[in-house]
N, C-alpha and C positions, 0 to 999 in steps of 0.2 A: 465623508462617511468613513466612519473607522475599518483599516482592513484587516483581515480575518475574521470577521464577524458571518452569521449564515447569511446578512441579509445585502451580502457585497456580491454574490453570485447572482448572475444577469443571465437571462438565457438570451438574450438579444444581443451580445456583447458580439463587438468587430471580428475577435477571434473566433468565434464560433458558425456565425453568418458566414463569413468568408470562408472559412473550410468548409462548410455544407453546397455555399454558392463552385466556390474555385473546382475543389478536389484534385488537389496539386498531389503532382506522381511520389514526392515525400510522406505523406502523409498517406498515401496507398500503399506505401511500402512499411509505415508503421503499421498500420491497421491490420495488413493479411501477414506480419511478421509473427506466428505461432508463440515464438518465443518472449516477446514484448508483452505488458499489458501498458494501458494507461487511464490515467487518472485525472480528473475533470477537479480544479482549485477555486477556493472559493474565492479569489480574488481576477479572477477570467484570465487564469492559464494552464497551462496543460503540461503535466507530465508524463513522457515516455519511460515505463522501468525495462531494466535488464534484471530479476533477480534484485529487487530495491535500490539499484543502480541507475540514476536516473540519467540516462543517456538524451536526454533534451528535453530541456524546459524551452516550453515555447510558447511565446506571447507576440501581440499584433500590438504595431503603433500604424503606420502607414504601410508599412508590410510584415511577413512572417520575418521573426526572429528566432533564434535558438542559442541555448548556451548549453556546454558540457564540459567538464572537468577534465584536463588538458593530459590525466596521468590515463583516461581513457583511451587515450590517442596515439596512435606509433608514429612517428616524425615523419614518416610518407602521408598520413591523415590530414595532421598540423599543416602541410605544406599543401594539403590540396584544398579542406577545406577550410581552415580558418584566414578569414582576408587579411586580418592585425593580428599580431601576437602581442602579448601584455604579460606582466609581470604577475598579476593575478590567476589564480587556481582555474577560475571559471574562464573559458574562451569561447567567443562568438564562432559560431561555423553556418556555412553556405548553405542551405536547408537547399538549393537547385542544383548543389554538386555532389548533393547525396545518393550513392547508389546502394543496391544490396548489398556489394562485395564490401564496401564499406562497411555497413551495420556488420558484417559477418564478423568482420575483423575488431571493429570495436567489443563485441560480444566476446569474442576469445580473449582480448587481453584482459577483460574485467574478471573471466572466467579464471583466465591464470594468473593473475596478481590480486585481486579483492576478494575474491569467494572463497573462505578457508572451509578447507573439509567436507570438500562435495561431497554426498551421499555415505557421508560416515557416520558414526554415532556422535559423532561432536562437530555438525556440521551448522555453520551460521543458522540465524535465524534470517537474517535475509534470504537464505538458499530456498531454505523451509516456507518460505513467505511467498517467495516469488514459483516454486512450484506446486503450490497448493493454489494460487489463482490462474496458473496457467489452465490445471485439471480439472477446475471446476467455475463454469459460468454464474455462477451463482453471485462470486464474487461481483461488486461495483466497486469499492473503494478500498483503497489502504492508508497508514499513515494518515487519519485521521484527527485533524488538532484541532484545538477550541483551548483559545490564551486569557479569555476574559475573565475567569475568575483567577483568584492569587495564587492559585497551583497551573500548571500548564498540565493539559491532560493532550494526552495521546493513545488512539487506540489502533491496533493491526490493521485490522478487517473489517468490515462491513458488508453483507450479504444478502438477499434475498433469496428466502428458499419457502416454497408455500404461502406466497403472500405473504409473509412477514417479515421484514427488515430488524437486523441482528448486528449488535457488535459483538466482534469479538475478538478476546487477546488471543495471543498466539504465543505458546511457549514450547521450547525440546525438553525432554523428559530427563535430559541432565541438566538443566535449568538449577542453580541452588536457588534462586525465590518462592521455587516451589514449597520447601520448608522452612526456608529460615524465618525469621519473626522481624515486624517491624518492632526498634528498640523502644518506641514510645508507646504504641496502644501493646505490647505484649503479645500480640496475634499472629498468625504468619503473614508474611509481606503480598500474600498473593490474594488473601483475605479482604487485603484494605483495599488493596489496588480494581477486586472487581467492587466493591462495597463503594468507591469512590467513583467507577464508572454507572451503576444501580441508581445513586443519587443525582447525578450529573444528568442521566435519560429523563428521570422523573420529574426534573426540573426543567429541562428545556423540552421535554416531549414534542408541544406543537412546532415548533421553531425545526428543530430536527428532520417531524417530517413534513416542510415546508420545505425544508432544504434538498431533503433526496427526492423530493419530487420535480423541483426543478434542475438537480442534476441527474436523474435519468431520464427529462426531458434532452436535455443537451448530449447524452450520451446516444441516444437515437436518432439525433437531428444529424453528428456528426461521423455516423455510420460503423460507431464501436460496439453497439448494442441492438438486436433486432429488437425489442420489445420495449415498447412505451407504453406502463401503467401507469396510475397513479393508487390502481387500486389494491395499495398496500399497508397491513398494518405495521407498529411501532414497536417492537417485542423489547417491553420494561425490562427486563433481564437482560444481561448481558449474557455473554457464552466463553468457558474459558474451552480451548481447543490445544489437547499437549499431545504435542508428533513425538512420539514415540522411537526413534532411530538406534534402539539395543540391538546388535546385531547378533548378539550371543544372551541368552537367558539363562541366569544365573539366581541362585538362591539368596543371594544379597538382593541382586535387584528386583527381584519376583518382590521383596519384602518392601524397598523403595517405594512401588509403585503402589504396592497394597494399602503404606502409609498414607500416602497423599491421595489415596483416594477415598479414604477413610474421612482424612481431614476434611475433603471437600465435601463428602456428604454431611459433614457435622454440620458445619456453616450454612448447607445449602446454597452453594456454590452450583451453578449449571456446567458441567462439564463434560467432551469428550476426549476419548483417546484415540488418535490415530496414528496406527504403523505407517510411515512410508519410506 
């Protein structure tokens, strides 16, 4: 079976039985860690984020595995948990020599060497990304791919809110895609971009939500989600969502914002603004 495809997600799969059956003290410590979310892959494995930093991917052959990116790591980590060290980015680590104080520590270094511009007006959209799903449950998914057709699409978010399951992009309102123009259709770049996710829903609709319904089966089963419906609809629209981080309002920017939301009503674009 080809993978990344929707129909490679198993809700029976080893890795998922076995955290439901086991509930190893790692995985209770991802779980009630406030500041993590994770994310259930269509290929039956799971990722931990820090802020879009994925601090362990983790998948089952005969037992749990994990890998995480070695710049993650302070050389006290490296030596307590990774068993081999290798010349490669990605390093295997001990998922039973994991403790809090550890995630603590990984957490700070990604904080202070990957995260540019905490909480300023030019702050990552990873920041923006990963504190918008901390604050609201609503979210299920992020980083959303689907490679089959000859574009690779990728979307932010994915949501339930109201029984309706929503994607959507995620942009900072100093974003320049928000105006600039794709140089081939003449339009602006953010135009095509939801107009390409609109077609993409429209086309796979059933498939889609065959998919989140077996991944909020598995997100309940493995105790990261209290609620297991199915009874959700598929919202055709996508939703574009721009965080707002001007820390000062100014009469340029007053006028920025005014444009682009001018634009967006032109096209009929669905979108919000949010301050955070």
């Amino acid at each position: 079976m080809q993978t990344g495809t929707f129909n490679t997600l198993n809700t029976k799969a080893n890795i998922f039985e076995q955290l439901t059956f086991q509930k190893p003290i790692w995985w209770r410590l991802f779980v009630k860690d406030p500041d993590l979310y994770i994310n259930i892959r269509k290929d039956n494995y799971i990722n931990a984020y820090y802020y879009g930093c994925s601090i362990a991917k983790i998948t089952f052959g005969r037992e749990f595995k994990a890998i995480i990116h070695k710049e993650y790591l302070t050389y006290h980590l490296i030596e307590k948990l990774c068993p081999s060290i290798t010349k490669q980015p990605y390093q295997s680590i001990a998922l039973d020599k994991l403790g809090i104080n550890d995630l603590r520590q990984i957490k700070n270094t990604i904080k202070d060497r990957f995260i540019e511009k905490i909480e300023s007006e030019y702050s990552a959209e990873k920041w923006m990304q990963g504190k918008i799903i901390q604050e609201n449950k609503e979210y299920i998914d992020s980083e959303f791919q689907f490679n089959k057709d000859k574009k690779n699409l990728r979307v932010d978010l994915i949501k339930i809110k109201d029984s309706k399951l929503t994607f959507v992009e995620l942009k900072g309102i100093t974003d320049n895609r928000l105006l600039s123009k794709d140089n081939l259709k003449n339009i602006p770049e953010i135009v095509e971009q939801m107009n390409r996710y609109s077609s993409f829903i429209k086309k796979y609709s059933t498939e889609i939500k065959n998919y989140y319904q077996k991944l909020l089966e598995v997100r309940h089963n493995i105790g990261i989600q209290e609620f297991n419906t199915a009874n959700f609809e598929l919202n055709m629209i996508p939703e574009l969502l721009i965080v707002d981080t001007y820390k000062k309002e100014t009469d340029k920017r007053k006028l920025r914002v005014d444009i682009i939301e001018q634009m967006l009503r032109n096209n009929n674009i669905q979108y919000e603004l949010q301050k955070i």
